[in-house]
C-alpha positions as CSV (number, residue, x, y, z in Angstrom):
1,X,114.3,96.7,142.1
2,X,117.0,94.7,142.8
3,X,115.2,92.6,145.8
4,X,112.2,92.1,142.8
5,X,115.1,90.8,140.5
6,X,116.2,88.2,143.0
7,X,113.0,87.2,144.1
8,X,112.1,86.7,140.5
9,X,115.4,84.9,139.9
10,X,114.9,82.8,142.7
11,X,111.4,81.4,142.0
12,X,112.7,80.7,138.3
13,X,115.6,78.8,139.7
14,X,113.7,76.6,142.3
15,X,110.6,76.5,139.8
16,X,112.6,75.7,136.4
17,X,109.7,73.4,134.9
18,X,107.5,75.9,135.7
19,X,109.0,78.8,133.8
20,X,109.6,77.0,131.0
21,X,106.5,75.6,130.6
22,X,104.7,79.2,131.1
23,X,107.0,80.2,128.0
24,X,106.4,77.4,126.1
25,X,102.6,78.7,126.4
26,X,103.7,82.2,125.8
27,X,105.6,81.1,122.6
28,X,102.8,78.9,120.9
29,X,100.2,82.0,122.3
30,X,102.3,84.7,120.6
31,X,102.7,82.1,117.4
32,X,99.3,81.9,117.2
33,X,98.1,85.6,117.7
34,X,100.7,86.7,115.2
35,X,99.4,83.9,112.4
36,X,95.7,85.1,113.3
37,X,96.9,88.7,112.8
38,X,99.2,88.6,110.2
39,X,97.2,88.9,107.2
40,X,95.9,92.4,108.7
41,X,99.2,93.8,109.0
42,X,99.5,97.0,107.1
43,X,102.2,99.7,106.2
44,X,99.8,102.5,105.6
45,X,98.7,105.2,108.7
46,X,97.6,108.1,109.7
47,X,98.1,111.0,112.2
48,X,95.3,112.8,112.5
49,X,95.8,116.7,113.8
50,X,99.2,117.0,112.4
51,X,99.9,120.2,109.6
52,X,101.5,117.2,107.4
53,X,98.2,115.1,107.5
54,X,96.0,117.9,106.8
55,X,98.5,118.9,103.6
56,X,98.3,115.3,102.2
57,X,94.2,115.4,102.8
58,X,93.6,119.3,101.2
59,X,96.0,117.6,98.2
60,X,93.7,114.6,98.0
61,X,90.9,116.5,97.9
62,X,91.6,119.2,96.1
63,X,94.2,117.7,93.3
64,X,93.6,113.5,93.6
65,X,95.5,113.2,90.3
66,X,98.2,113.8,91.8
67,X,98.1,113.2,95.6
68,X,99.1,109.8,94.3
69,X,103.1,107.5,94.4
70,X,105.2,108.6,91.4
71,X,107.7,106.7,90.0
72,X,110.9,106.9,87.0
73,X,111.6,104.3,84.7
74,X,115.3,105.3,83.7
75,X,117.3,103.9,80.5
76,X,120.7,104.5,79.3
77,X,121.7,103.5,76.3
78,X,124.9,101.1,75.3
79,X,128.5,103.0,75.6
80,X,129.2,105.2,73.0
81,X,125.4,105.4,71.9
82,X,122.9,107.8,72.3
83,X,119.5,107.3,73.8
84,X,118.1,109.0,70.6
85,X,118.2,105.7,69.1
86,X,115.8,104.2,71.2
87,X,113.2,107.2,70.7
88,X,110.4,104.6,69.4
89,X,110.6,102.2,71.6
90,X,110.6,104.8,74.6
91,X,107.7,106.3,73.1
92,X,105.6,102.7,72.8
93,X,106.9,102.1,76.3
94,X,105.6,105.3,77.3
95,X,102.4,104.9,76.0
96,X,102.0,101.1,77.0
97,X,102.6,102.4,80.8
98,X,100.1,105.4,80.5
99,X,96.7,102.6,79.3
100,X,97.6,100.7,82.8
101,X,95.3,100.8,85.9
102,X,96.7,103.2,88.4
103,X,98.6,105.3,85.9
104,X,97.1,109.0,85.7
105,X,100.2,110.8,83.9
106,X,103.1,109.8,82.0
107,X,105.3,112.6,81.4
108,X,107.9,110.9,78.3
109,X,111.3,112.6,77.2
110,X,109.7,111.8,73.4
111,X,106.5,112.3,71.8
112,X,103.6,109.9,71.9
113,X,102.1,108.6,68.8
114,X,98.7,108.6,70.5
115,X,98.5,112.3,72.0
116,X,99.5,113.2,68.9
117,X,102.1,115.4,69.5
118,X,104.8,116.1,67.2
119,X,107.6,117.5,69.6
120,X,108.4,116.7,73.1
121,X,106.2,118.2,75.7
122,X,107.5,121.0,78.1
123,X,110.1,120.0,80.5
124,X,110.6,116.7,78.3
125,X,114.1,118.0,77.2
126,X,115.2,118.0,81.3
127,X,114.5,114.2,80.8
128,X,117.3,113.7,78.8
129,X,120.7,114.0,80.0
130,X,123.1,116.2,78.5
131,X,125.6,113.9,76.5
132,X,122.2,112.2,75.1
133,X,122.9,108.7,76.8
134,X,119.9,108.5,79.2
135,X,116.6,109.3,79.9
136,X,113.8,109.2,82.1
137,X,109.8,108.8,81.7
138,X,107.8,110.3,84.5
139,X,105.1,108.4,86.2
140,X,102.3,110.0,88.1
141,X,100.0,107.2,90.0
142,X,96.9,107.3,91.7
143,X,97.7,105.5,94.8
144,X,100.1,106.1,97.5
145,X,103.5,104.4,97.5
146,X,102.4,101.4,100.3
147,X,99.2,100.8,98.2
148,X,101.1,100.0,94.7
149,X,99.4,96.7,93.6
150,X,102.0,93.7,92.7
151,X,100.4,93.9,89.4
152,X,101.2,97.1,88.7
153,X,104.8,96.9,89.1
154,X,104.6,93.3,86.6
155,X,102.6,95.4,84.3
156,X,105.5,98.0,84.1
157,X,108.2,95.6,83.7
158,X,106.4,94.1,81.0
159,X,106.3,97.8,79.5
160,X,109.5,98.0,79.6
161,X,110.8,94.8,78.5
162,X,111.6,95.7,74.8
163,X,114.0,98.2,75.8
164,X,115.8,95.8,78.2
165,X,115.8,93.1,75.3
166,X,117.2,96.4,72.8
167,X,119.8,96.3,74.9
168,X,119.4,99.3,77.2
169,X,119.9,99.2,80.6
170,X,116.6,99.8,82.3
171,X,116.1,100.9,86.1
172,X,112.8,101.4,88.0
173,X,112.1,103.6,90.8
174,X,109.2,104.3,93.4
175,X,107.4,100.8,92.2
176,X,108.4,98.8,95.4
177,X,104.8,97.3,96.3
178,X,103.7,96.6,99.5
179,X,103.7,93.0,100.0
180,X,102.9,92.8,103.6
181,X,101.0,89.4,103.6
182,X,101.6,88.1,106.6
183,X,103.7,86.7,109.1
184,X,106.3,84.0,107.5
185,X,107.1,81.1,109.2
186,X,110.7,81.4,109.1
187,X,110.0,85.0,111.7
188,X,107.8,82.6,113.6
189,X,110.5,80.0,114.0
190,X,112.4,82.7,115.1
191,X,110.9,83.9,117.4
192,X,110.7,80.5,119.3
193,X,114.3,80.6,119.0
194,X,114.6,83.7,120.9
195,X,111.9,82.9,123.5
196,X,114.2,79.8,124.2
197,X,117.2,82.0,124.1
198,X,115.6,84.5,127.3
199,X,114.3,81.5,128.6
């Protein structure tokens, strides 16, 4: 290995122009594949044959609404209030999130005016926390989490907009969409840089 080494250092010492013309061409070939391929890049897979691929595909098939992402929209209310307060605009934000695309299930710590229920559904109390400062709503989607469309997640924080301008404090979780579009330029640039770097 080591005579290889040498050899190799040799010819790049005695043949400098050559080298760094042949990574010059590997740079701009590498630039180009990755700008050619970018926009297929994708964060989504498989493993076909594995006992956790064939859970997720009985769960599709068998139970689709849910084999889907899920996600919590969480509020807490101003110090020294309680969440209580906010019960209306919770419930309007619960309902707004449960007419979008995507959405299959919106489990909400208050009744909804339009499933016309008159007291919190099962399990709604656990969404409360016990001083009465916070609560959650539940979100049950129909696609997986590296599938959630960009204009889902706007859609939500449009949802939930009134409660951020009531004054709660609002926090979102399992809405980060997949925005692999492609390669950026700045990751291009830097790989030249490195290239150059070895070189």
């Amino acid at each position: 290995m080591s005579s290889f080494l040498y050899r190799v250092g040799r010819f790049a010492a005695r043949r400098r122009w050559t080298v760094i013309v042949i990574w010059i061409a590997v740079v701009v070939g590498a630039s180009a594949l990755a700008g050619v391929l970018g926009n297929h890049l994708q964060s989504s897979f498989t493993v076909p044959g594995t006992q956790a691929q064939s859970a997720l595909d009985a769960l599709e098939q068998r139970f689709p609404q849910i084999s889907g992402a899920s996600a919590k929209v969480v509020a807490a209310a101003p110090s020294g209030d309680q969440i209580s307060t906010s019960e209306e605009l919770i419930s309007t934000a619960c309902e707004n999130i449960a007419a979008l695309a995507d959405v299959v299930a919106v489990t909400c710590p208050y009744p909804m005016a339009e499933s016309g229920s008159t007291a919190a559904s099962d399990g709604a109390s656990s969404q409360i926390s016990a001083n009465g400062d916070m609560a959650f709503i539940a979100i049950q989607l129909s696609v997986a989490a590296t599938d959630i469309p960009d204009s889902l997640v706007a859609s939500v924080g449009q949802a939930t907009a009134p409660l951020s301008d009531a004054g709660l404090t609002v926090a979102v979780s399992g809405l980060a969409a997949s925005s692999s579009s492609g390669v950026d330029w700045t990751e291009l640039a830097g790989m030249g840089i490195a290239y150059i770097v070895l070189a």
